[in-house]
VEXDREN-2710 file (C-alpha; in Angstrom, 1 decimal):
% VEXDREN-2710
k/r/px/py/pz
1/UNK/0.1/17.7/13.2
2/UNK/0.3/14.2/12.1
3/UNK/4.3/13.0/10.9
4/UNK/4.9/13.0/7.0
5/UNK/5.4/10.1/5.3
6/UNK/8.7/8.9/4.0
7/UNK/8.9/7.7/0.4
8/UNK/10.3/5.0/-1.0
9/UNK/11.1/3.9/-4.2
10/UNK/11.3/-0.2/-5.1
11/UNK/13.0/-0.8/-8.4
12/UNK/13.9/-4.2/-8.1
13/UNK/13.7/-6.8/-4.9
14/UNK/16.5/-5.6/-3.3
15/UNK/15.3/-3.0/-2.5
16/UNK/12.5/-4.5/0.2
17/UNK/14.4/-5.9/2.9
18/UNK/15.6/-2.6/3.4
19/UNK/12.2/-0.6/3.4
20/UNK/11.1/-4.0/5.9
21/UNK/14.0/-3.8/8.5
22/UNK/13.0/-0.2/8.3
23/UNK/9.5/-0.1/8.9
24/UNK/10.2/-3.1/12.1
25/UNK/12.6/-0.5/13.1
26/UNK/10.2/2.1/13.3
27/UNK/7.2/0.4/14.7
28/UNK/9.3/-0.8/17.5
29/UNK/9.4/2.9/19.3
30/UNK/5.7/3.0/19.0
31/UNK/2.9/1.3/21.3
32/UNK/2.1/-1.7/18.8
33/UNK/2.3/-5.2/20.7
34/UNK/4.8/-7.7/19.4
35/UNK/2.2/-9.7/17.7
36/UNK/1.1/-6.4/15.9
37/UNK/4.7/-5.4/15.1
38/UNK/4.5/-8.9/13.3
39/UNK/1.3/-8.3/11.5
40/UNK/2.9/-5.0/10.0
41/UNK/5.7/-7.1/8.8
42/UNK/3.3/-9.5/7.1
43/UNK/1.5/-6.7/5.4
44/UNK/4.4/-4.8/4.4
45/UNK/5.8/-7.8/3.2
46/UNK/3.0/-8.7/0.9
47/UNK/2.3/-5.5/-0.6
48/UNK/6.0/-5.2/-1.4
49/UNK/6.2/-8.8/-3.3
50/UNK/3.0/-7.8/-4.8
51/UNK/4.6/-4.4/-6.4
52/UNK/7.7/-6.9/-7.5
53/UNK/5.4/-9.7/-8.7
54/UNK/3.1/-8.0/-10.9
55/UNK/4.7/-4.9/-11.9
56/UNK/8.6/-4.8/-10.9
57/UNK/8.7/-1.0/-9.6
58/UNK/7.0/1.9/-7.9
59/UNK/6.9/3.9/-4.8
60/UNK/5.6/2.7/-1.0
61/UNK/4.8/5.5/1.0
62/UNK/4.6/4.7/4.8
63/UNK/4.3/6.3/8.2
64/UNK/4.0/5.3/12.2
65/UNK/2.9/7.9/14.6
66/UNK/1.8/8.3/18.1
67/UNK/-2.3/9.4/19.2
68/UNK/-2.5/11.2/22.0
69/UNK/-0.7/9.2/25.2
70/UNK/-1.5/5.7/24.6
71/UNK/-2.2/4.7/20.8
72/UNK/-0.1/4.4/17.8
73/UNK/-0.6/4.2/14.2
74/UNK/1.0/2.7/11.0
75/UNK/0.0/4.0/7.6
76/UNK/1.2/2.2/4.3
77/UNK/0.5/3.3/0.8
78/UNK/1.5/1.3/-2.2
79/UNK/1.2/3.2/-5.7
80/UNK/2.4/1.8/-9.1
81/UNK/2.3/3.2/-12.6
82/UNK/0.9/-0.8/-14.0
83/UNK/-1.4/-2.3/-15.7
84/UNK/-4.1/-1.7/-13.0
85/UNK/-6.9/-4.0/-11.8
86/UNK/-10.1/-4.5/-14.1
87/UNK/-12.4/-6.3/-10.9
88/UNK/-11.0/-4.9/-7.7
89/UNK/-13.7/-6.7/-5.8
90/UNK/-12.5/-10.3/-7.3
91/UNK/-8.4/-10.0/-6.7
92/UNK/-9.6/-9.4/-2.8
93/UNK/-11.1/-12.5/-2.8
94/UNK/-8.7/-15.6/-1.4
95/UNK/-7.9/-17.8/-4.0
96/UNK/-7.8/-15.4/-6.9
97/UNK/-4.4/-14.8/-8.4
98/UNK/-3.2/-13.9/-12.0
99/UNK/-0.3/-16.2/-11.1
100/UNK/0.4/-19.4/-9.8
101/UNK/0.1/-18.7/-6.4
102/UNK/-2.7/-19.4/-3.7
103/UNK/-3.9/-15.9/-3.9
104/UNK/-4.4/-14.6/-0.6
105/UNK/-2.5/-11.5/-0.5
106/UNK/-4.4/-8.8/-0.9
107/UNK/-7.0/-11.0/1.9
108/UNK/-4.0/-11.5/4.3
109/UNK/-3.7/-7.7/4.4
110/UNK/-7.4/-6.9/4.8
111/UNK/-7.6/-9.1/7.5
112/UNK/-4.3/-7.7/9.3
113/UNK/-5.2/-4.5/8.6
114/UNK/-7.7/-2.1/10.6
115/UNK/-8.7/-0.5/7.5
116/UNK/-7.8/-0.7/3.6
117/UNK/-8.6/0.4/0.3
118/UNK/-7.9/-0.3/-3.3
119/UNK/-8.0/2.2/-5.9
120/UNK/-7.1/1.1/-9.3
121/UNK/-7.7/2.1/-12.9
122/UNK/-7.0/-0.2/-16.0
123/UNK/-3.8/1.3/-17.9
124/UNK/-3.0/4.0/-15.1
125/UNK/-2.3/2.2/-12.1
126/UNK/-3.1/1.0/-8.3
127/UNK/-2.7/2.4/-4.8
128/UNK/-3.2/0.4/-2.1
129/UNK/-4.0/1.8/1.0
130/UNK/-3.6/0.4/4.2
131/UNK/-3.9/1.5/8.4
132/UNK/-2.8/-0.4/11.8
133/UNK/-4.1/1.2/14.7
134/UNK/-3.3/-0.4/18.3
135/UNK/-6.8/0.9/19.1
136/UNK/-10.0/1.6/17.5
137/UNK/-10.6/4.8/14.6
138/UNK/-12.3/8.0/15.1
139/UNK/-10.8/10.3/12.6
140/UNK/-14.5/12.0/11.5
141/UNK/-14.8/15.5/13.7
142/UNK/-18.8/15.9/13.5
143/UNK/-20.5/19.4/13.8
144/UNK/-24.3/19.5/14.4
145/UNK/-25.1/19.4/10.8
146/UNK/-21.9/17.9/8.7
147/UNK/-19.3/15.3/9.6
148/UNK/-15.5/16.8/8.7
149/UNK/-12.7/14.8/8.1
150/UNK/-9.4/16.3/6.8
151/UNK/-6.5/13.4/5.3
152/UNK/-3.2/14.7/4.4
153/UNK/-0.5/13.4/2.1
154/UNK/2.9/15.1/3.6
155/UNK/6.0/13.6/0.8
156/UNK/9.5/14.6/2.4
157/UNK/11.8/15.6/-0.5
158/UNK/14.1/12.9/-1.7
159/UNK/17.0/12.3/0.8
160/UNK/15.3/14.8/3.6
161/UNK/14.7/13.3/6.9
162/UNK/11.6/15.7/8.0
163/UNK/9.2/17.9/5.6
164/UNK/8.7/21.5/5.7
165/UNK/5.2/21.6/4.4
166/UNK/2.5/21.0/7.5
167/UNK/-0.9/21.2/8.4
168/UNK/-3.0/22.0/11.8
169/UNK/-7.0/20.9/12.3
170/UNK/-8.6/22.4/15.1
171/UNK/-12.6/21.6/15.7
172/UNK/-14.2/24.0/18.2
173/UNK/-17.7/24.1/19.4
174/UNK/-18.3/26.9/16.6
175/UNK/-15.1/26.5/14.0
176/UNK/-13.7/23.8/12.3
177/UNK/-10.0/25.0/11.7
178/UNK/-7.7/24.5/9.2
179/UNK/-3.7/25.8/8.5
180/UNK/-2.0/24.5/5.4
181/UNK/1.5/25.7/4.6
182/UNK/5.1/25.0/3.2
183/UNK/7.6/26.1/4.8
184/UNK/10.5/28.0/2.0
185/UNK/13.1/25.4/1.2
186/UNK/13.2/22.0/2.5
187/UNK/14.6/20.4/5.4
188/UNK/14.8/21.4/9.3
189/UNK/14.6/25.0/8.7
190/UNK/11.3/24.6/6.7
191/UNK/9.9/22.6/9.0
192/UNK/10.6/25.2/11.7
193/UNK/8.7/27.6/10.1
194/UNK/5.7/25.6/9.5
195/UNK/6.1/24.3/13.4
196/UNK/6.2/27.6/14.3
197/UNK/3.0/29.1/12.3
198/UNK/1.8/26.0/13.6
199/UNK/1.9/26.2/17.5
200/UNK/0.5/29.9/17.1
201/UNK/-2.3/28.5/15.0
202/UNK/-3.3/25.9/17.3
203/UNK/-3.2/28.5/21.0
204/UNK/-4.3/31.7/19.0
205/UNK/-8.7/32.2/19.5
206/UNK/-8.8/34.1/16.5
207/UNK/-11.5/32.9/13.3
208/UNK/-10.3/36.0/10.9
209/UNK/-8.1/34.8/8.4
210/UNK/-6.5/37.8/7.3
211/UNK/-5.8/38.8/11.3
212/UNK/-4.7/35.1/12.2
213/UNK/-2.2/35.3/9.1
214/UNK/-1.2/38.8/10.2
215/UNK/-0.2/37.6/13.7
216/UNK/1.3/34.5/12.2
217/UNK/3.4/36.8/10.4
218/UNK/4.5/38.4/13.4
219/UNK/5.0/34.7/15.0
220/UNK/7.6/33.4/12.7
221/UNK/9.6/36.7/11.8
222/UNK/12.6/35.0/12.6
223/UNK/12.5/32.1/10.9
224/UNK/12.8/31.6/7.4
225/UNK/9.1/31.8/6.7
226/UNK/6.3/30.2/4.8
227/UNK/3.7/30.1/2.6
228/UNK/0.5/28.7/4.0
229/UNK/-3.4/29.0/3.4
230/UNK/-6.0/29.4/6.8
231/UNK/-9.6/27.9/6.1
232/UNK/-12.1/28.7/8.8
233/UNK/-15.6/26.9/8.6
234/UNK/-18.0/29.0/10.6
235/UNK/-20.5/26.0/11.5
236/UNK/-23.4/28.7/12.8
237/UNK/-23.6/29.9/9.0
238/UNK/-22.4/27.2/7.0
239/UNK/-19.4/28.7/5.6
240/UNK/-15.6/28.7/4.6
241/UNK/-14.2/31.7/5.5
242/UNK/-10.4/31.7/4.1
243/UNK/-7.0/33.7/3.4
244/UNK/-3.5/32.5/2.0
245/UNK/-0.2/34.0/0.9
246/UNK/2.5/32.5/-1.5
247/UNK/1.7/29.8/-4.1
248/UNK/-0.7/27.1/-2.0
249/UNK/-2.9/25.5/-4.3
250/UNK/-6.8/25.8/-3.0
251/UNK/-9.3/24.5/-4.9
252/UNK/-13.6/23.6/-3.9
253/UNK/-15.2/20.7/-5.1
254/UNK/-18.8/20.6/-5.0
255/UNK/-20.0/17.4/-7.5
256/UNK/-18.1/17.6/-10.6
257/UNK/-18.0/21.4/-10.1
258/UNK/-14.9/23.5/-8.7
259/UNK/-13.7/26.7/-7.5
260/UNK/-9.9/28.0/-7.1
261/UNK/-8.9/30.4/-4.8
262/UNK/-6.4/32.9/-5.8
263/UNK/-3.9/33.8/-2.6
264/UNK/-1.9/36.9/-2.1
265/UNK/1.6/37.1/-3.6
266/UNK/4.0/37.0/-1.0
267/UNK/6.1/35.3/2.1
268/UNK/4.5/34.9/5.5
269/UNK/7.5/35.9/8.2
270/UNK/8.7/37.7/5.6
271/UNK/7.2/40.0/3.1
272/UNK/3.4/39.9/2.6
273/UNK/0.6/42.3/1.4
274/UNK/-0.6/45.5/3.5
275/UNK/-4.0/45.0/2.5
276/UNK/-5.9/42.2/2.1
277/UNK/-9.2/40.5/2.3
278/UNK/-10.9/36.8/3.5
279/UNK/-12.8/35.0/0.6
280/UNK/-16.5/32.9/1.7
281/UNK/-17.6/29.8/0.0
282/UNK/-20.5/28.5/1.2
283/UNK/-20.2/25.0/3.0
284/UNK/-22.0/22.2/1.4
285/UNK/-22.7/18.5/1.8
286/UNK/-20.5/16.3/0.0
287/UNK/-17.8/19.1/-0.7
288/UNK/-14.3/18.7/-0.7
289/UNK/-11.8/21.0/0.0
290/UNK/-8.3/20.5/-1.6
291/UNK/-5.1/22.1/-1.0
292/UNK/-2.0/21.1/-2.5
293/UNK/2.0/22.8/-2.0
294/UNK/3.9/23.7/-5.1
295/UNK/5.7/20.3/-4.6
296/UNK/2.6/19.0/-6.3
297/UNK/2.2/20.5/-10.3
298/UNK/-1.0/22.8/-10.4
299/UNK/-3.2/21.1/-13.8
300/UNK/-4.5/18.5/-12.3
301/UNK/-8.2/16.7/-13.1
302/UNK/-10.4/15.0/-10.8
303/UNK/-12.2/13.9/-13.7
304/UNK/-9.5/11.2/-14.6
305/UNK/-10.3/9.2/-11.1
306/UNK/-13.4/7.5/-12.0
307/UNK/-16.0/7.1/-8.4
308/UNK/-12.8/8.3/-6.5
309/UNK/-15.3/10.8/-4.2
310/UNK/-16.4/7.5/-2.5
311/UNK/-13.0/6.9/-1.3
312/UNK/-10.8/7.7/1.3
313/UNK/-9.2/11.6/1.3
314/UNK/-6.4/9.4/1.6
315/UNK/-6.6/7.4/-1.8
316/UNK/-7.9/11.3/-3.9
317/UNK/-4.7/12.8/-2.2
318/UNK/-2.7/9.7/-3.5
319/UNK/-4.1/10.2/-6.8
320/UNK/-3.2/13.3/-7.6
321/UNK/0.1/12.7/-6.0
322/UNK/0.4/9.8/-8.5
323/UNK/0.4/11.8/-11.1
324/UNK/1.4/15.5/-9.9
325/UNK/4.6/15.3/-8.0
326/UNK/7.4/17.4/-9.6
327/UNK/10.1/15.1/-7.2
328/UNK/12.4/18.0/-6.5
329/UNK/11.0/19.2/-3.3
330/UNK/8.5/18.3/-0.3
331/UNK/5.0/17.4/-1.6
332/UNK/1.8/17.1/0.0
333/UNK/-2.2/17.5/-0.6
334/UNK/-4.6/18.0/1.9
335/UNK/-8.6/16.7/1.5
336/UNK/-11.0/18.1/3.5
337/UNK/-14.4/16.0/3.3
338/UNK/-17.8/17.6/4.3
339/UNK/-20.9/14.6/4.7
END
């Protein structure tokens, strides 16, 4: 499971060297070279004056991590609630500004960066999106037939150091895997649980959902338990196959159409139903699974983002984040792309 990111809110400049010394801080345990470490401080250093510049507050998400023995990655998202961009293409250019300046911000951090993306809608807002890698990207897991890519938004709860609400991917020559939970609470002892359902997830060859949640119940008996949805694409037949207890939102976009799931009352580790029964959805080309935690509020509408299915999971799961999150507990949303 990839780290969550930690959230922080800029209300005035004052506010940035801190979130700077803390991002250098951070990237300096990870595997980035020195002239790296000093790109990162470039970019986070113009997305931040950009945020002050041109709209004076809003919240900068950001996240380092390590891949497997040898690579590291830096994740930054700006979002503000401002005026938004009318010609997204035209402020990337150098030499455009809106002010008096030489314009070659939102360049500087394309160029530093090894991916971006802008997402902006006039009157709602921007997120800016942006990914260091000390090596190259491969986050697509491919299947005979589809490509699969799952993105996750994990939001620690205002003043907590870790989040309780996780997810696990697993890609087998048959399955494509997915656990998505939140551990009850906040804190360390949520984020046990979710560890916990996690690690039996990941070494359990089970691809029932109702027996894999039934062990998992077993697993994390003595912890303060979960709620948490299993999705299991069965690649031979070209379907979902999936179960979930407790108040995960899951919902299946195919176009402009959906299609909620409805999971079982109750807590996983602690209380949950005697019987109960795996749901299929057929899988489809240019479907998108979505599953949110009850950090995020439940009545959201896709149909608000205009073209955002040709983004980044990254930049739909910061959308409805944008909008959605209720700010008294962990938040997260989890995209799950079929091409």
């Amino acid at each position: 499971m990839v780290s969550s990111f930690t959230s922080y809110r800029i209300e005035e400049r004052s506010y940035v060297a801190l979130l700077k010394r803390e991002i250098h801080q951070s990237n300096l345990k990870r595997r980035f070279s020195k002239t790296q470490i000093g790109e990162i401080d470039i970019i986070v250093s113009e997305i931040t004056s950009n945020l002050i510049k041109y709209v004076g507050h809003g919240d900068v998400l950001h996240r380092a991590y390590d891949i497997g023995a040898e690579d590291s990655a830096f994740e930054i998202i700006c979002l503000d609630k401002g005026a938004g961009i009318t010609d997204t293409l035209k402020m990337r250019r150098d030499g455009y500004s809106t002010s008096a300046t030489l314009g070659q911000g939102l360049g500087a951090i394309e160029r530093l960066s090894s991916r971006t993306q802008l997402y902006s809608i006039p009157g709602w807002g921007t997120i800016l999106y942006a990914l260091v890698t000390t090596n190259g990207i491969e986050d697509l897991i491919k299947s005979k037939h589809y490509e699969i890519s799952t993105r996750a938004l994990l939001i620690n709860k205002t003043h907590e150091t870790v989040c309780g609400d996780g997810y696990f991917v697993q890609n087998t020559a048959s399955h494509y895997r997915i656990l998505f939970g939140d551990g009850l609470g906040h804190g360390h002892s949520a984020k046990e649980a979710m560890d916990r359902a996690g690690e039996y997830f990941i070494k359990s060859k089970e691809n029932d959902p109702v027996v894999l949640l039934r062990e998992i119940h077993e697993a994390v008996r003595r912890t303060r338990g979960l709620v948490a949805t299993v999705a299991i694409c069965e690649k031979q037949h070209a379907e979902w196959n999936l179960a979930g207890v407790g108040n995960i939102l899951t919902r299946f976009y195919s176009g402009v159409q959906h299609k909620n799931y409805m999971p079982y009352n109750g807590t996983i580790g602690l209380n949950i139903p005697t019987s109960m029964n795996s749901s299929t959805v057929p899988l489809e080309k240019n479907q998108h699974v979505i599953m949110c935690s009850d950090g995020i509020n439940t009545r959201w509408d896709l149909n608000k983002y205009p073209a955002i299915f040709r983004y980044d999971g990254i930049i739909l799961a910061s959308c409805i984040y944008h909008d959605n999150a209720r700010g008294t507990d962990d938040a997260s949303v989890l995209v799950t792309k079929v091409n």
